[in-house]
Backbone as XML, in Angstrom:
<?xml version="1.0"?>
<chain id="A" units="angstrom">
  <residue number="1" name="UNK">
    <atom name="N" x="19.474" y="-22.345" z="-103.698"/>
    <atom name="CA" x="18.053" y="-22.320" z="-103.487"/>
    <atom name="C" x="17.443" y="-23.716" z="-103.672"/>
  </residue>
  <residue number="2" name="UNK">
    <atom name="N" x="17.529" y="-24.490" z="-104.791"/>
    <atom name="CA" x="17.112" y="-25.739" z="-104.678"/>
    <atom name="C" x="18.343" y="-26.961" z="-104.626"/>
  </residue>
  <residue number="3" name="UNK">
    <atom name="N" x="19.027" y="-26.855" z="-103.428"/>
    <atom name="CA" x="20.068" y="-27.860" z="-103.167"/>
    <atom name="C" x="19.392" y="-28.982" z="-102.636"/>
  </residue>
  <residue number="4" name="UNK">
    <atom name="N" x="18.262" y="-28.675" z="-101.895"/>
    <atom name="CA" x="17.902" y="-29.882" z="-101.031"/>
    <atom name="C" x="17.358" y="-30.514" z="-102.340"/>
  </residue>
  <residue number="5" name="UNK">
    <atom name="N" x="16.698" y="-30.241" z="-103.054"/>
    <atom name="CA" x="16.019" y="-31.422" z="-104.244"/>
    <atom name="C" x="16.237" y="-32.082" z="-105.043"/>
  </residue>
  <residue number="6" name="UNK">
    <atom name="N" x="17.387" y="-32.848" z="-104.738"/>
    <atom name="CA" x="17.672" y="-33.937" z="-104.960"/>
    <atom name="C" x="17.855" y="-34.982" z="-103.848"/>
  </residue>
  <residue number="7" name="UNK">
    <atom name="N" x="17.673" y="-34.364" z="-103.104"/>
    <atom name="CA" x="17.807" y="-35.829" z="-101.460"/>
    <atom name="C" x="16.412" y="-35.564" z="-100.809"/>
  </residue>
  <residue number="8" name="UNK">
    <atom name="N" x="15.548" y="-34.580" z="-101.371"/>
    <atom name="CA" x="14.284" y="-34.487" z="-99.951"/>
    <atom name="C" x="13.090" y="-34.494" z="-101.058"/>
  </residue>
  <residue number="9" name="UNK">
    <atom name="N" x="12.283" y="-35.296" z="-100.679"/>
    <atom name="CA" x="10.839" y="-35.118" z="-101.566"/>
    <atom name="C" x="9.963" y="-34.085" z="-101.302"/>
  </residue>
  <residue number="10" name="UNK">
    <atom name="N" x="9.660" y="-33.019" z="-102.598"/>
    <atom name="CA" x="8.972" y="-32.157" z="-101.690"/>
    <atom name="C" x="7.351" y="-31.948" z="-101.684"/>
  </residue>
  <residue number="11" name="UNK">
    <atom name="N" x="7.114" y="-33.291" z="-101.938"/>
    <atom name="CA" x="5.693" y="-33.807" z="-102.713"/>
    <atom name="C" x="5.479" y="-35.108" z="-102.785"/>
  </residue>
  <residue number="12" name="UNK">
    <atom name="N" x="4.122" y="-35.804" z="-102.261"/>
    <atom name="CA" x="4.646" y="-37.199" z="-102.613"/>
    <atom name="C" x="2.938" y="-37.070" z="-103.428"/>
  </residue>
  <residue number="13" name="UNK">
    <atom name="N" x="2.942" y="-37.736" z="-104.253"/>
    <atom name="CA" x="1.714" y="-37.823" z="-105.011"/>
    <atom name="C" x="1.555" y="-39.424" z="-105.409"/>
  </residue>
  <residue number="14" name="UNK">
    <atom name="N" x="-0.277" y="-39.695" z="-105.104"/>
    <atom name="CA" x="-0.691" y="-41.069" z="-105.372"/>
    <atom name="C" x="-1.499" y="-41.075" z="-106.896"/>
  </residue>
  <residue number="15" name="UNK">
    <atom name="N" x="-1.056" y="-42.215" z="-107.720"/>
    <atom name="CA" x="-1.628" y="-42.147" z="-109.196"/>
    <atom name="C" x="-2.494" y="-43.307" z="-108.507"/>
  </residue>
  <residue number="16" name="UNK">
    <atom name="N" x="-3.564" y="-43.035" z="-108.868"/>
    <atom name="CA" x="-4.452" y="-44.160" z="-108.521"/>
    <atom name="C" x="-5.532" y="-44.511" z="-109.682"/>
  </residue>
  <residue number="17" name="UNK">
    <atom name="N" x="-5.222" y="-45.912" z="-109.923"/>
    <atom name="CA" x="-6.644" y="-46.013" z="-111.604"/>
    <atom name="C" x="-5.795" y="-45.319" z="-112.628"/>
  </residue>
  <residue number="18" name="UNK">
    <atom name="N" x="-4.568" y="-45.219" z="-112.864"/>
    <atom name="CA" x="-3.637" y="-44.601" z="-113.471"/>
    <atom name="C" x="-2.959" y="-45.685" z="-114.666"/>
  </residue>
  <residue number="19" name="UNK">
    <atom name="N" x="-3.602" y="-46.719" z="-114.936"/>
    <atom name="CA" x="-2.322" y="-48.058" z="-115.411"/>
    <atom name="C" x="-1.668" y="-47.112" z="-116.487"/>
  </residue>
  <residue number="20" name="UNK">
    <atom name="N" x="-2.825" y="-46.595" z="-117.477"/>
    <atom name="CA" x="-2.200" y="-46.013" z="-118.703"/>
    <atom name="C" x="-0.934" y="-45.503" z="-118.634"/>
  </residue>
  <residue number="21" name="UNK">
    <atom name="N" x="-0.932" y="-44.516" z="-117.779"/>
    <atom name="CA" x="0.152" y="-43.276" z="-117.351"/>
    <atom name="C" x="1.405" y="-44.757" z="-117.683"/>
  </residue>
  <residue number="22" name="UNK">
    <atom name="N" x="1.226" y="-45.079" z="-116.997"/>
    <atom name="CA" x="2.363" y="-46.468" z="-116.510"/>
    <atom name="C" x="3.223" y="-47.322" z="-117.322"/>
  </residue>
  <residue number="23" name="UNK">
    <atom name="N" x="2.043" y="-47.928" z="-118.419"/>
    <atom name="CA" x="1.946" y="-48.660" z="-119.420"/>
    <atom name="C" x="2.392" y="-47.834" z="-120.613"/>
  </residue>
  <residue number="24" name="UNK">
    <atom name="N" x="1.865" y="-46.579" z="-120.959"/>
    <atom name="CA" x="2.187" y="-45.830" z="-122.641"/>
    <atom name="C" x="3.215" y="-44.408" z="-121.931"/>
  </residue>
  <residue number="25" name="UNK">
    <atom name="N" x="2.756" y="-43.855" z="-121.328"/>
    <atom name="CA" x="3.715" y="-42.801" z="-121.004"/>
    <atom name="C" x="5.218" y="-42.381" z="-120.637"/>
  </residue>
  <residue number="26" name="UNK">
    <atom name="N" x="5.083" y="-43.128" z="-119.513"/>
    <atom name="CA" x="6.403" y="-43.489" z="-118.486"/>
    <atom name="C" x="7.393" y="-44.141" z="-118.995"/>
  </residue>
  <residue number="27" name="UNK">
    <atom name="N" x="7.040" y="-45.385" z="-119.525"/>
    <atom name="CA" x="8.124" y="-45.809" z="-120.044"/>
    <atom name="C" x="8.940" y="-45.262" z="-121.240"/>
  </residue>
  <residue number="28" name="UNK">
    <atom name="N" x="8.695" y="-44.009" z="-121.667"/>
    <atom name="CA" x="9.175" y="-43.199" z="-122.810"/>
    <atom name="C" x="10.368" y="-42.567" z="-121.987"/>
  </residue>
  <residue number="29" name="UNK">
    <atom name="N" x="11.291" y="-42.546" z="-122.917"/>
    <atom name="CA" x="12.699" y="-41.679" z="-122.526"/>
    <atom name="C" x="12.690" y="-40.706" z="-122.265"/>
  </residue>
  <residue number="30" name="UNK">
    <atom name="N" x="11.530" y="-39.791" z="-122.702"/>
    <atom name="CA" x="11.952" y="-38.408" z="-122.335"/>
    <atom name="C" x="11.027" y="-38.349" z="-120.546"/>
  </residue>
  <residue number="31" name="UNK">
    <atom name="N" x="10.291" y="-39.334" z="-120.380"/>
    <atom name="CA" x="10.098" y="-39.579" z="-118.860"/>
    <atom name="C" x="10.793" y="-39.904" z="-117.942"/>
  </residue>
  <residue number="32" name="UNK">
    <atom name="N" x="11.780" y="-40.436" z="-118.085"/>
    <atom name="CA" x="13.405" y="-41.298" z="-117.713"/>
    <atom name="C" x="12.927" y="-40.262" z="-115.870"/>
  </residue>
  <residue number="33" name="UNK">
    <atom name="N" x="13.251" y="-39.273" z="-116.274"/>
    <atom name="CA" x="13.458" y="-38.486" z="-115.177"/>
    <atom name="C" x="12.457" y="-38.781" z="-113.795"/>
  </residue>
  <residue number="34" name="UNK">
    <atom name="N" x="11.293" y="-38.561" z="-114.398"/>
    <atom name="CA" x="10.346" y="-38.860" z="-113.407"/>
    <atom name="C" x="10.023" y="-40.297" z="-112.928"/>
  </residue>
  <residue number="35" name="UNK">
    <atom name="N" x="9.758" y="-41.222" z="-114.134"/>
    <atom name="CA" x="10.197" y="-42.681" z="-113.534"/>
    <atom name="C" x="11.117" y="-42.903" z="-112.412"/>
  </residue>
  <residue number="36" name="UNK">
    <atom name="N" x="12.510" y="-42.935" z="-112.652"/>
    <atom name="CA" x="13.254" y="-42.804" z="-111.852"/>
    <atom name="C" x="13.120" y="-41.891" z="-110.023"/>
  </residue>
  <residue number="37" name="UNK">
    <atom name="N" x="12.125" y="-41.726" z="-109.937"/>
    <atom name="CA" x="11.679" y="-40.832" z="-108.394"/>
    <atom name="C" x="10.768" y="-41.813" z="-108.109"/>
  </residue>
  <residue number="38" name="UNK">
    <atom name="N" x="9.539" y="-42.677" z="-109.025"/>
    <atom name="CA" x="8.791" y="-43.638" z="-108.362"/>
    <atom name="C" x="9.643" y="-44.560" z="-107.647"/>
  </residue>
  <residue number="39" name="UNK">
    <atom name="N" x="8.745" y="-44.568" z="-106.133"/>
    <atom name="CA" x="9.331" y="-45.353" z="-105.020"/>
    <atom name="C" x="8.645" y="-46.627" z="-105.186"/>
  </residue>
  <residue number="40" name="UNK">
    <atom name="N" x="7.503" y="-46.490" z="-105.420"/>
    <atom name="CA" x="6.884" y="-47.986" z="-104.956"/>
    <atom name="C" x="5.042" y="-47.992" z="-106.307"/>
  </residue>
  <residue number="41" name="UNK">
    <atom name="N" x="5.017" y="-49.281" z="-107.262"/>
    <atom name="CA" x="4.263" y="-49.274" z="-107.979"/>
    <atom name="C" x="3.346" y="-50.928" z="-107.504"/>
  </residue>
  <residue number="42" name="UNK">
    <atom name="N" x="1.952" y="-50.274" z="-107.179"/>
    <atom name="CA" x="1.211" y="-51.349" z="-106.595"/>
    <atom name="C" x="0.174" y="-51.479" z="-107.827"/>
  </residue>
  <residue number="43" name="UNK">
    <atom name="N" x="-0.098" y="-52.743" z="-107.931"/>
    <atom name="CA" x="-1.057" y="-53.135" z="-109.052"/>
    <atom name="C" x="-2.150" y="-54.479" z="-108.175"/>
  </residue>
  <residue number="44" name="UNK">
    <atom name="N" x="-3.466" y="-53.685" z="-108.599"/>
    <atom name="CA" x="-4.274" y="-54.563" z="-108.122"/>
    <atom name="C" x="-5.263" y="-55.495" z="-108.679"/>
  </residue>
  <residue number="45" name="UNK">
    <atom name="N" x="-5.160" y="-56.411" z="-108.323"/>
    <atom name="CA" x="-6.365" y="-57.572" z="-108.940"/>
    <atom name="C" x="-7.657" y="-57.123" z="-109.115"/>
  </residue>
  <residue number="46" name="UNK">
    <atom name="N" x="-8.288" y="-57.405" z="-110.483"/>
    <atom name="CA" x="-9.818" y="-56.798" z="-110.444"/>
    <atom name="C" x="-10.187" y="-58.169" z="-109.799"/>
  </residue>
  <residue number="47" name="UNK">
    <atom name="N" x="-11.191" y="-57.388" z="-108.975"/>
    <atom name="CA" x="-12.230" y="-58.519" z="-108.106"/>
    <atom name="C" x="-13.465" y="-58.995" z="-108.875"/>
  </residue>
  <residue number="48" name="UNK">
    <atom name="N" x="-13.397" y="-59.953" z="-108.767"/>
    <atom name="CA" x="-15.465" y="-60.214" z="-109.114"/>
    <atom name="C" x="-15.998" y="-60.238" z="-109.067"/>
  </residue>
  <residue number="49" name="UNK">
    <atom name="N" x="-17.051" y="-60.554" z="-109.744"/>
    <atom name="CA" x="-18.688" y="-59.814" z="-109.335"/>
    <atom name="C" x="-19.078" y="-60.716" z="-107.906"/>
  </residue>
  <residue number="50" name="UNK">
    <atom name="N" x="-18.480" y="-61.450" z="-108.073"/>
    <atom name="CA" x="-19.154" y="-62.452" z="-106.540"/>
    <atom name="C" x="-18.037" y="-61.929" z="-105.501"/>
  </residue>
  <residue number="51" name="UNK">
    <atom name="N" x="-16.573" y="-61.254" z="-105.578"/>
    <atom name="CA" x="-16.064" y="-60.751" z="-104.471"/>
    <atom name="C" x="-16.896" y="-60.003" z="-104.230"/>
  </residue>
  <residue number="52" name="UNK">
    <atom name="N" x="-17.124" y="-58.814" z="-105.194"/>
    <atom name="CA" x="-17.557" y="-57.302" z="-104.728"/>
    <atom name="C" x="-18.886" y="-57.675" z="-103.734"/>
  </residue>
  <residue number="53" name="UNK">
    <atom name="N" x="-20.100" y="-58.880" z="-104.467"/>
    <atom name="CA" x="-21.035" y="-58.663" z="-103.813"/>
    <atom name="C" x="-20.545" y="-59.349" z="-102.160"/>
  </residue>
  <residue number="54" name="UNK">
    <atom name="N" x="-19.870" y="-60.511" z="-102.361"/>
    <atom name="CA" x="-19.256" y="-61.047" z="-101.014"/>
    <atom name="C" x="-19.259" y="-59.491" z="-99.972"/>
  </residue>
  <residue number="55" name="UNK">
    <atom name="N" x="-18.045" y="-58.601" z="-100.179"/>
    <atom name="CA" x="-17.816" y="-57.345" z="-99.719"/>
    <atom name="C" x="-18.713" y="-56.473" z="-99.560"/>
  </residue>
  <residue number="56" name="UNK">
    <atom name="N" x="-19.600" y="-56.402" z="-100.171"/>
    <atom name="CA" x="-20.769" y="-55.366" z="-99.799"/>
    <atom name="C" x="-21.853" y="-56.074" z="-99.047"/>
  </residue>
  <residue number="57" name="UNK">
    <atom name="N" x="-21.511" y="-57.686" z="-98.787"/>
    <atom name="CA" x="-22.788" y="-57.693" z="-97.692"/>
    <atom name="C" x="-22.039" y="-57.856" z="-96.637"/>
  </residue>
  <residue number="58" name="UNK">
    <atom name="N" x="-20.792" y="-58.546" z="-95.970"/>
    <atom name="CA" x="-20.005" y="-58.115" z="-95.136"/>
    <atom name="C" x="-20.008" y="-56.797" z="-94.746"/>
  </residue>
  <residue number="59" name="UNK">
    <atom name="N" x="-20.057" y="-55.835" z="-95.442"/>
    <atom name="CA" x="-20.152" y="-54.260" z="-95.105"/>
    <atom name="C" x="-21.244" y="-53.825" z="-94.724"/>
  </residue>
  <residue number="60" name="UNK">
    <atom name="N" x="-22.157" y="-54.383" z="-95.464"/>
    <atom name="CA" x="-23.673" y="-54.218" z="-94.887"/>
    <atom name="C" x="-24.078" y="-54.645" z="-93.602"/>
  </residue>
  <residue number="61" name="UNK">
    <atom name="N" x="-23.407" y="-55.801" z="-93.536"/>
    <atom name="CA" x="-23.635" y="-56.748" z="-91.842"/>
    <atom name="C" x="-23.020" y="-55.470" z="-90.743"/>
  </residue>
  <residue number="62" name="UNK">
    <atom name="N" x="-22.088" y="-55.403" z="-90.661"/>
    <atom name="CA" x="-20.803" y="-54.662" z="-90.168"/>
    <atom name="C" x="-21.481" y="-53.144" z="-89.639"/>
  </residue>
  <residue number="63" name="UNK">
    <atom name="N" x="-21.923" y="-52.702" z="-90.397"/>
    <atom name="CA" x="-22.472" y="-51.311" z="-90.501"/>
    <atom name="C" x="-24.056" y="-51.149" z="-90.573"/>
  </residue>
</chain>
C-alpha cells in the first residue's frame, strides 16, 4: 500500500516566513527524517525602507 513513498512526493509544501522552524526545530535529531525530504531552502534579504518605497512607486507607476 505505501511502496511508492519513498520515490514519489505525495505533497509538496512551501514554509514561507518560517526561519524559526529552520533555525530551532529542524535541526534536532528527532527531525532527521523530515529534513532529509527538503529539496531546496531559499533565504531572503530583508529589503529597505528605501527598496520597499523604491518598489511601491514603480508599482504604482506600472498599475
Amino acid at each position: 500500500m505505501n511502496v511508492k513513498m519513498d520515490y514519489e512526493s505525495p505533497m509538496a509544501l512551501i514554509l514561507s516566513g518560517q526561519s524559526e522552524l529552520w533555525d530551532k526545530k529542524l535541526k534536532l535529531q528527532s527531525y532527521a527524517a523530515i529534513r532529509q525530504r527538503i529539496d531546496l531552502i531559499v533565504v531572503v534579504a530583508v529589503a529597505t525602507a528605501f527598496e520597499m518605497t523604491l518598489r511601491a512607486e514603480i508599482f504604482v507607476r506600472c498599475h
